[in-house]
C-alpha positions as CSV (number, residue, x, y, z in Angstrom):
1,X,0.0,0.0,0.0
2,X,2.8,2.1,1.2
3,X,4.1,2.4,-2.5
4,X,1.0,2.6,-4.7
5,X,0.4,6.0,-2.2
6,X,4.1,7.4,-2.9
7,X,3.8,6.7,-6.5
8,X,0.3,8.9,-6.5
9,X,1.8,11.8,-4.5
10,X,4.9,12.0,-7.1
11,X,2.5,11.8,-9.9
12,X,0.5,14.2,-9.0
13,X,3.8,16.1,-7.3
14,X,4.8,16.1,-10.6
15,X,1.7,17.4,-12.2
16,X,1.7,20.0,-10.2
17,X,5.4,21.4,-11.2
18,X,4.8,20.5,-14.8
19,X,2.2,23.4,-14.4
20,X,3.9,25.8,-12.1
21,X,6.6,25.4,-14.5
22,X,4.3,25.8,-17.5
23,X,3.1,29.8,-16.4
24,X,4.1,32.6,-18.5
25,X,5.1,34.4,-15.4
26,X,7.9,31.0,-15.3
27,X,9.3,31.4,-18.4
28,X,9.5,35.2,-18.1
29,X,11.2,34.9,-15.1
30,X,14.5,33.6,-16.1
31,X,14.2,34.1,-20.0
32,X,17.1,35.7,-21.3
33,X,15.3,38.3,-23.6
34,X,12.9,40.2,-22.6
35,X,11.6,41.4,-25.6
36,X,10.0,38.2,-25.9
37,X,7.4,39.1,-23.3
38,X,7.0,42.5,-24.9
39,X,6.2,41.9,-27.9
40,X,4.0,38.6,-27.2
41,X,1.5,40.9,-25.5
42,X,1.3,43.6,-28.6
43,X,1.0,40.4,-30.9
44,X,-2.2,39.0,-32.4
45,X,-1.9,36.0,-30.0
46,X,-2.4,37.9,-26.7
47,X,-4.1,41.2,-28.0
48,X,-6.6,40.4,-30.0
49,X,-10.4,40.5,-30.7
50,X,-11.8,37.5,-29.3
51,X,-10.4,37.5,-25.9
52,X,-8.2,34.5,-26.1
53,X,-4.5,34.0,-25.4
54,X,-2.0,32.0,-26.4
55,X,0.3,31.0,-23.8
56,X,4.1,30.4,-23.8
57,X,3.9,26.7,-23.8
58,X,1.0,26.7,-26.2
59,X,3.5,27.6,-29.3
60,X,6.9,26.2,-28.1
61,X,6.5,23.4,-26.7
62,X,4.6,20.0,-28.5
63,X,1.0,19.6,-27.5
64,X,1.7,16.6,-25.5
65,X,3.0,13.5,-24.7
66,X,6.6,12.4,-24.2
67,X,7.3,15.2,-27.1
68,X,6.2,17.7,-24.4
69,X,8.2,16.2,-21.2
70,X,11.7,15.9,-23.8
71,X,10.9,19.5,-25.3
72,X,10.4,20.9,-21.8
73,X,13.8,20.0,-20.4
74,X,15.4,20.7,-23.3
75,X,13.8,24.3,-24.2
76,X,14.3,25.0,-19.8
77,X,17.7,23.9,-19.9
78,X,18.8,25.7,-22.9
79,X,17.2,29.1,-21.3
80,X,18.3,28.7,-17.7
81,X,22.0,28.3,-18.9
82,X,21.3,31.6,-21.3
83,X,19.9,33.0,-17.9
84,X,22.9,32.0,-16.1
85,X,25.7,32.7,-18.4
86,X,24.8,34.9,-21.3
87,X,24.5,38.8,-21.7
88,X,21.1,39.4,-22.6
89,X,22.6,43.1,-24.3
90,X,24.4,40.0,-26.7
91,X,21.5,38.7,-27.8
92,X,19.9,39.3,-31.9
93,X,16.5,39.5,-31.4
94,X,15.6,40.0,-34.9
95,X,18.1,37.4,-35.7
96,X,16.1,34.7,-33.5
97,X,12.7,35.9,-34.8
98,X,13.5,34.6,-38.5
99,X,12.0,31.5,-39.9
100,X,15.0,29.7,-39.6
101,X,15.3,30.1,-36.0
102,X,11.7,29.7,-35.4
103,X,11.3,26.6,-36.9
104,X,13.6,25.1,-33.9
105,X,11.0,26.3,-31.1
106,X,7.6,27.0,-32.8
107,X,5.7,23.2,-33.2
108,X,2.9,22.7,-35.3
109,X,1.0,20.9,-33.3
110,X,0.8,23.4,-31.0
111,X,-0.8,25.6,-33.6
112,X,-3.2,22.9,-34.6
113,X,-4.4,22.5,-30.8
114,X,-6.0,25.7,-30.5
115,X,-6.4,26.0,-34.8
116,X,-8.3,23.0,-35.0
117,X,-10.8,24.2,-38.3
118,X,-8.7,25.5,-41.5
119,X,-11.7,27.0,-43.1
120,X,-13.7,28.7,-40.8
121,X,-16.3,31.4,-41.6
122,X,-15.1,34.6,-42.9
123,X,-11.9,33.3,-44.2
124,X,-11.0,35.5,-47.2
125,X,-10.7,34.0,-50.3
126,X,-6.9,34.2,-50.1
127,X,-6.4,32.5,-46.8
128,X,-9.0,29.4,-48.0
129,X,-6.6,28.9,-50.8
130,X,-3.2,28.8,-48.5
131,X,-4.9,26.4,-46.1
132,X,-6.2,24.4,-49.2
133,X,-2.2,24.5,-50.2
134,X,-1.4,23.5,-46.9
135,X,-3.8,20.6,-46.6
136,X,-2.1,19.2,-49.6
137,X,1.6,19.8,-48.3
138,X,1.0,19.1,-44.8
139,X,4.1,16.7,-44.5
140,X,6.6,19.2,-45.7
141,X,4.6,23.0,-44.9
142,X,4.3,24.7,-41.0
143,X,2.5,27.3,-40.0
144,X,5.0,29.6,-39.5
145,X,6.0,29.0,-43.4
146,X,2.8,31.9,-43.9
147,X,1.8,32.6,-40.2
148,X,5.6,33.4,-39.1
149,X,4.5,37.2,-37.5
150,X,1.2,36.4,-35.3
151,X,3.3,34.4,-32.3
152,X,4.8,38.3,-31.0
153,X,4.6,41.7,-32.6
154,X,6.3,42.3,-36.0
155,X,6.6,46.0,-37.8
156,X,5.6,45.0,-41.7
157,X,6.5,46.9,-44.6
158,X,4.8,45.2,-47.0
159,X,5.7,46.2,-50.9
160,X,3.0,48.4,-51.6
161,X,2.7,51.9,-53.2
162,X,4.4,54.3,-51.4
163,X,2.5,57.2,-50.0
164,X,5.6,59.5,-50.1
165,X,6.1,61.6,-53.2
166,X,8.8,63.5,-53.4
167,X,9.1,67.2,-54.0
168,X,9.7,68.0,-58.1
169,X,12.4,69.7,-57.9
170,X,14.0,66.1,-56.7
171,X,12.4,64.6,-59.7
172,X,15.1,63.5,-62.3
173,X,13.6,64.6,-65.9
174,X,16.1,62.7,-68.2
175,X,18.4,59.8,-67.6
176,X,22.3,59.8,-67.9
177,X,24.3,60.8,-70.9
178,X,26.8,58.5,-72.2
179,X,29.3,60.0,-74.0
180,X,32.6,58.3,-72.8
181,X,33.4,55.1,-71.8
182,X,33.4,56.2,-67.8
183,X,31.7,55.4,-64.7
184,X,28.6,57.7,-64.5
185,X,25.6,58.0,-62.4
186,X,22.2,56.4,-63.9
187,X,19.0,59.0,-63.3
188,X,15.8,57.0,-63.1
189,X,13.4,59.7,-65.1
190,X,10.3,60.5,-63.4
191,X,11.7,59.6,-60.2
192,X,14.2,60.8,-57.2
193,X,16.4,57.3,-57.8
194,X,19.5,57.2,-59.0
195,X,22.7,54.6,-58.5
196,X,26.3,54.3,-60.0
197,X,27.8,52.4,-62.8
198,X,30.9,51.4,-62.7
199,X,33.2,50.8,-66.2
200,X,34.5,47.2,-66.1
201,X,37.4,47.2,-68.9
202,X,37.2,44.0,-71.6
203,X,40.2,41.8,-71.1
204,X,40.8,37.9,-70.4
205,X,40.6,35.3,-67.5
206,X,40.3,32.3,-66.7
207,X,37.0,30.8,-65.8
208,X,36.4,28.6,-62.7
209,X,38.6,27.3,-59.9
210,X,41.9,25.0,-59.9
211,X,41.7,21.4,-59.0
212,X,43.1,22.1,-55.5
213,X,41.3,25.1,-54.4
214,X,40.0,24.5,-51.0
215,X,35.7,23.8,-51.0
216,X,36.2,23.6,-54.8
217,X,32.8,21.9,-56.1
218,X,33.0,19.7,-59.5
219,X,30.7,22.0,-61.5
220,X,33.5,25.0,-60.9
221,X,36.0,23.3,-63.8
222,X,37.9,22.4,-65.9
223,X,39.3,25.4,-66.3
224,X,38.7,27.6,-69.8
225,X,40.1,31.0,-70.9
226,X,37.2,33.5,-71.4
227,X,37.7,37.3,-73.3
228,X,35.4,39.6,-72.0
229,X,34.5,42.7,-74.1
230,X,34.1,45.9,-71.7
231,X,30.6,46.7,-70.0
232,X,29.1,48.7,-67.2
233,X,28.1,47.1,-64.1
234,X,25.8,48.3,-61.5
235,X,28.1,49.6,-58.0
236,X,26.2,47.5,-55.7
237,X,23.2,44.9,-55.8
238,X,19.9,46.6,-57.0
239,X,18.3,48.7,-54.0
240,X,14.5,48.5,-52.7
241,X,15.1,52.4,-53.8
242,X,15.4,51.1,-57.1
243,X,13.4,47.8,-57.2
244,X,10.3,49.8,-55.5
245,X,10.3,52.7,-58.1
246,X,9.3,50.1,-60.9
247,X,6.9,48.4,-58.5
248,X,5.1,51.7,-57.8
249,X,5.1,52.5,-61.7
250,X,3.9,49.2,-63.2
251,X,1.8,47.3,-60.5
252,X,-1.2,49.6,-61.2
253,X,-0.9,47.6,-64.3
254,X,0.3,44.6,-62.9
255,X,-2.5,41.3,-64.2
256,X,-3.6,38.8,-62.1
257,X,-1.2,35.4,-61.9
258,X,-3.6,33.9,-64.6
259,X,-3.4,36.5,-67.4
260,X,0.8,37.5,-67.6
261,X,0.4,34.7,-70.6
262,X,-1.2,37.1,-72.3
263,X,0.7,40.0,-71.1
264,X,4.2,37.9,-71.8
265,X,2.9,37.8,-75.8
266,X,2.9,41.5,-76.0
267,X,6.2,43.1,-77.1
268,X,5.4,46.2,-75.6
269,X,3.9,45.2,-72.5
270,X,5.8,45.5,-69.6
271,X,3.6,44.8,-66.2
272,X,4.7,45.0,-62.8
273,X,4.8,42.7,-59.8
274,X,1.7,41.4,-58.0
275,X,1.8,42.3,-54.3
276,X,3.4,39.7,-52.5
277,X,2.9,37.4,-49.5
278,X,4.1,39.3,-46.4
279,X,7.0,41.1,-46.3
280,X,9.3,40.5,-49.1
281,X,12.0,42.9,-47.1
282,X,11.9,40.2,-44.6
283,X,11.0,43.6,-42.0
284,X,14.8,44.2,-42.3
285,X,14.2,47.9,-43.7
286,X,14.5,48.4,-47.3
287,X,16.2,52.0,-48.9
288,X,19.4,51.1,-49.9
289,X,19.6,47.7,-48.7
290,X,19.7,44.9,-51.8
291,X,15.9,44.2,-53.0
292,X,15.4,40.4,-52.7
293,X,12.7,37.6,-52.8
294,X,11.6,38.8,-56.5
295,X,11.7,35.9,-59.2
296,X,14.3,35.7,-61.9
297,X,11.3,36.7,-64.3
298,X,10.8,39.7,-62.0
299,X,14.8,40.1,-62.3
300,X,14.3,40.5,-66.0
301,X,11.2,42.4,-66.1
302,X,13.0,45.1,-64.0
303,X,15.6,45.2,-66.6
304,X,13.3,45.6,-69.4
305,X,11.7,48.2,-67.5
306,X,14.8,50.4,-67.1
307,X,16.0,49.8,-70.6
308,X,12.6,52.0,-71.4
309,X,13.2,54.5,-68.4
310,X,16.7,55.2,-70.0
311,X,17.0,54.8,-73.1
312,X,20.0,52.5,-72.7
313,X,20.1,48.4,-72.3
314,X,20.1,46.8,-69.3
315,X,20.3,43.0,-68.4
316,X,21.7,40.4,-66.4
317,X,25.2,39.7,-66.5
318,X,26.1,36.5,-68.4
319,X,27.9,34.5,-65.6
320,X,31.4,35.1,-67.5
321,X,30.8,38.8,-67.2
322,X,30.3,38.1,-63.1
323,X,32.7,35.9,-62.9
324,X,35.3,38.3,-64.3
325,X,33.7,41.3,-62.6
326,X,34.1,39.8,-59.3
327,X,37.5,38.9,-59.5
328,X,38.6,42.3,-60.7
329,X,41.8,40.6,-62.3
330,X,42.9,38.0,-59.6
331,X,42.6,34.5,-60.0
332,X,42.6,33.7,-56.2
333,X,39.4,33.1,-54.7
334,X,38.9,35.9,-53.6
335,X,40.1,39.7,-54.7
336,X,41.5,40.3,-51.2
337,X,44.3,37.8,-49.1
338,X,43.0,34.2,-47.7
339,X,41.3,30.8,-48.0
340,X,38.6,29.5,-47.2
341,X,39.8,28.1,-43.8
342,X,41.2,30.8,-42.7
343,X,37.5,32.7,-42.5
344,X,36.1,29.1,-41.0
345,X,35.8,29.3,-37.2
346,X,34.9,25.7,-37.2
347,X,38.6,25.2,-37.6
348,X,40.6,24.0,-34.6
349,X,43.6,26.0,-35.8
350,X,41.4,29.2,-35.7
351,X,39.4,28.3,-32.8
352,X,42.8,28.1,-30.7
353,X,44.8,31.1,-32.6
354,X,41.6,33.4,-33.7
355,X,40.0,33.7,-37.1
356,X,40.8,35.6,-39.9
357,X,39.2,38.8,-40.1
358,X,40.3,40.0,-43.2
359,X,37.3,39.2,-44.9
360,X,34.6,41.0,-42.7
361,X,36.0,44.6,-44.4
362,X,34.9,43.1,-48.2
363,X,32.3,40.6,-47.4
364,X,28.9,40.1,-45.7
365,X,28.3,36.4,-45.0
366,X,27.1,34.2,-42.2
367,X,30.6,35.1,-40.1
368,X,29.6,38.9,-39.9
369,X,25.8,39.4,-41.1
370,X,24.0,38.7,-38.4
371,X,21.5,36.4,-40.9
372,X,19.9,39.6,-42.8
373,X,21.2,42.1,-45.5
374,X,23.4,45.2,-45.4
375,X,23.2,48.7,-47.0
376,X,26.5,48.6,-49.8
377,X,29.1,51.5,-47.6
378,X,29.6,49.5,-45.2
379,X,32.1,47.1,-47.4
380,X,35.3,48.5,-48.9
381,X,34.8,47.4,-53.5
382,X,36.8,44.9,-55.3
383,X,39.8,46.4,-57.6
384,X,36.9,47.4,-60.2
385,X,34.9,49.6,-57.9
386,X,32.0,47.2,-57.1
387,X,30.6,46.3,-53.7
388,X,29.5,43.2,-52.3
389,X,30.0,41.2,-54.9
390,X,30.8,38.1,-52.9
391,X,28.1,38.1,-50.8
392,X,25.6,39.8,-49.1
393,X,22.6,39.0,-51.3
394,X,23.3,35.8,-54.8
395,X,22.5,37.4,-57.7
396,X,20.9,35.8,-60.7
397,X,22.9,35.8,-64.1
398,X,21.5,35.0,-67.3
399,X,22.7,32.1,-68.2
400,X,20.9,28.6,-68.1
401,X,22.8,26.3,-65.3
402,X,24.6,22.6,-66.4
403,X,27.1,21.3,-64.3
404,X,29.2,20.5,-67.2
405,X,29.1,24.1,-68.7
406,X,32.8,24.7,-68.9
407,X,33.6,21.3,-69.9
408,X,31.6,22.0,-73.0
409,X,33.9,25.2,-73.5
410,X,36.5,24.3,-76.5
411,X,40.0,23.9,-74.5
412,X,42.2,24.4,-77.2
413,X,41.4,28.4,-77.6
414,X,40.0,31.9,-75.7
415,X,36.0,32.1,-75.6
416,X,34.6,35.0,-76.6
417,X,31.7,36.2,-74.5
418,X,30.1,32.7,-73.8
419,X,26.8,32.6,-73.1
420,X,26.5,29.3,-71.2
421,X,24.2,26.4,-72.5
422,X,21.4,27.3,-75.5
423,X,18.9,25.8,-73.1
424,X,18.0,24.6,-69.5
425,X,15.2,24.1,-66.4
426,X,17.0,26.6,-63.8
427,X,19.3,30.0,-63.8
428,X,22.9,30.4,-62.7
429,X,23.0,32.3,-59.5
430,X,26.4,33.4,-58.4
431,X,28.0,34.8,-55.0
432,X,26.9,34.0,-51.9
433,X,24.5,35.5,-48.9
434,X,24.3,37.0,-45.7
435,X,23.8,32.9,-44.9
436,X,26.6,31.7,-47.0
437,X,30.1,30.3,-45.6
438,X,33.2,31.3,-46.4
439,X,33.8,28.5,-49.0
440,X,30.6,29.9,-50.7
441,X,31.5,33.4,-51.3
442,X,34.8,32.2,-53.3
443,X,34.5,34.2,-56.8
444,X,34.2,30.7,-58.5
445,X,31.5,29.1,-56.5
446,X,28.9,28.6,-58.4
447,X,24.5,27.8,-57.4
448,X,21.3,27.4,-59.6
449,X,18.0,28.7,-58.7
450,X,15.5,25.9,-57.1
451,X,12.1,27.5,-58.7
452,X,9.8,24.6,-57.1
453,X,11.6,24.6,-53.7
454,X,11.2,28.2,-53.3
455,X,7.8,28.5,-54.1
456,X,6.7,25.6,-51.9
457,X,4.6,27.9,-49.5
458,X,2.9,30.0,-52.7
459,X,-0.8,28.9,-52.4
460,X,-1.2,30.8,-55.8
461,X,-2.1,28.3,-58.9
462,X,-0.6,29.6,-61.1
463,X,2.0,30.4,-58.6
464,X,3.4,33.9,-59.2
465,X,5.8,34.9,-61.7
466,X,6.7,37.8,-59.2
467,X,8.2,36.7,-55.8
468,X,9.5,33.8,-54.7
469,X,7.6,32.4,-51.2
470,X,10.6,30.6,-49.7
471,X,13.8,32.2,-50.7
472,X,15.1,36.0,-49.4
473,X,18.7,35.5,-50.4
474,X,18.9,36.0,-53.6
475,X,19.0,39.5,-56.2
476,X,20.8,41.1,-58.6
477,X,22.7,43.2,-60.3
478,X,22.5,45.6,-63.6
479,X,24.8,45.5,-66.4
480,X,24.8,47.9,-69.1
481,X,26.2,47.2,-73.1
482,X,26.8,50.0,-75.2
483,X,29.0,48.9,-78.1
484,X,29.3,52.5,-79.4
485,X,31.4,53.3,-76.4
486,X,31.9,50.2,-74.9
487,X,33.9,48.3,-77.8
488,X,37.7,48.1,-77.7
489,X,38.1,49.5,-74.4
């Protein structure tokens, strides 16, 4: 008898401390950011219409079971040592609000506790048709994939119109003169944007990396020689200054998903982007950071767009044409001193003696970032004069992506200008992000877009053309070809 009766009172002794342990006013107590608390109570989940509150342990932790008891010590030990040993002042809040980070402590089933009906009455039309998506791709979609803001309070800045118009005398009336074969300053007409273009003189190089480059991937060789004729290039990634200024003039005649077929058969048509899910900016702030999350049919579209504004032509850089622009004439792997292990801090050598820094001053990658984009002054440019080239946001290039690209180049002579394969599924993408590793910022590492994979979370059928649901890493860059001044140079 005497043990049947202990067993009860540590059961229920146990109950009883899995909920005083379970409070919010627990959690709060020894949780290492406070902000948490904050910005729970000014979020949907705590102020809201219908009276009902979400609690701490209703989102991060599962919704029961042995799942709960393992997530609870886990999720309490990892914040009582944070409690105990870490700087709060240290800590990225924005950083641990991402989707990456969420997905460790956000569980679905937590979500589906308390969201137990998918399609209840006075869903809009939009939201029946995400939950219809998400009924289909249970197995690989979460809630936070769409839902990623309503846990705590999050500042949007959804790409919209913008209300601000600036006075006219700010107003640029004709775009840039070319007259020499110079860097100049490109004037958006009809708007206060401008950015610089740098001159990138022709010359040779070779493409891809040696056999023994450290992190060298198989689709970076063999090796060819590659003559590049002279061009302009765009100073820094294309800005949400820049990217927003061609949303604001052509998504009043932006179609629905269902009719850019028709648009796409019209020479003269150019239409804009559809709004997009969320924040495309990521909440990051936009100005002159790098414009990302558009598609590479967006990519081009822009392009198009400010071949009209200006009279001159702009594209996408073939991914010879970035290739050579980002090593600004040395074959290393990078334009500035180092390997790739020398930036790695995974390395025992650097974790004893200290990791390289060199590479913070050129680069923004997963070492210095802080997992979001930078504005372009706060990297030093490559011998040509352009910034973040390495990193900081991939860009697209216009090229079709094989693996064996360069092993169809002829080896026995200098390719002029190539243009990569005559057909292909996905884009070349080049440079790496504020996510990448060293080894993936190296100026021959080379990535293809994943079209399907990043629009898993687009409800849309069509899907859109315009923004990609799943991917904020990639953007691009402008190139400009003028042979009248550009040839021979």
């Amino acid at each position: 008898m005497l043990p049947f009766t202990g067993g009860i009172v540590l059961l229920i002794g146990i109950q009883s401390g899995l909920e005083k342990t379970s409070t919010d006013a627990f959690c709060q107590s020894c949780h290492i950011h406070p902000q948490a608390g904050q910005s729970w109570k000014r979020g949907p989940h705590f102020d809201n219409d219908s009276g009902t509150i979400a609690h701490c342990v209703d989102c991060h932790l599962p919704s029961g079971g042995i799942d709960y008891l393992a997530a609870k010590i886990t999720t309490g030990s990892r914040d009582l040592y944070s409690y105990w040993f870490k700087n709060e002042k240290d800590l990225d809040w924005q950083l641990a609000s991402s989707r990456d980070a969420a997905a460790t402590h956000v569980y679905k089933s937590g979500c589906l506790k308390c969201h137990q009906n998918l399609f209840s009455r006075g869903l809009s039309k939009k939201g029946q048709d995400a939950h219809l998506h998400y009924s289909r791709k249970e197995n690989t979609l979460r809630c936070i994939n769409c839902h990623l803001e309503v846990g705590h309070f999050h500042a949007q800045s959804a790409t919209k119109k913008s209300a601000y118009v600036p006075p006219a005398s700010l107003i640029f009336q004709h775009a840039a003169v070319l007259d020499s074969f110079e860097n100049y300053t490109e004037k958006i007409p009809g708007t206060a944007v401008s950015f610089v273009m740098i001159a990138i003189p022709g010359g040779e190089f070779t493409i891809g990396s040696p056999e023994n480059e450290p992190q060298r991937l198989s689709d970076e060789g063999p090796q060819r020689r590659i003559k590049i004729d002279p061009f302009w290039m765009g100073e820094t990634e294309v800005s949400w200054d820049e990217y927003d200024a061609f949303y604001r003039e052509t998504a009043a005649a932006g179609r629905s998903e269902d009719q850019i077929a028709d648009a796409r058969q019209k020479v003269d048509a150019i239409s804009g982007p559809t709004p997009a899910y969320g924040d495309p900016g990521q909440g990051w702030g936009r100005g002159r950071r790098p414009a990302i999350s558009m598609t590479f049919y967006a990519a081009e579209k822009y392009c198009e767009w400010l071949s009209r504004k200006t009279g001159k032509t702009y594209r996408l850089p073939t991914e010879a044409e970035w290739e050579y622009a980002c090593r600004g004439g040395r074959p290393t792997p990078y334009f500035f001193s180092g390997q790739p292990q020398d930036f790695d801090p995974q390395k025992w050598q650097n974790r004893i003696f200290g990791i390289d820094t060199t590479i913070n001053s050129y680069v923004f990658y997963a070492g210095n970032s802080r997992g979001r984009t930078h504005s372009p002054e706060m990297v030093v440019a490559n011998p040509f004069g352009l910034k973040n080239m390495p990193g900081n946001v991939k860009e697209f290039c216009r090229d079709w992506y094989a693996a064996d690209t360069y092993k169809n180049y002829p080896a026995n002579r200098v390719i002029e200008n190539p243009t990569g394969p005559g057909s292909g599924s996905e884009h070349v993408i080049r440079g790496g992000s504020y996510k990448s590793h060293a080894g993936d910022v190296r100026a021959a590492a080379r990535q293809r877009t994943h079209t399907k994979q990043w629009m898993r979370t687009d409800p849309q059928s069509p899907k859109s053309l315009w923004w990609y649901s799943d991917n904020a890493e990639v953007g691009f860059r402008v190139l400009c070809s003028d042979a009248k001044f550009s040839k021979n140079k």
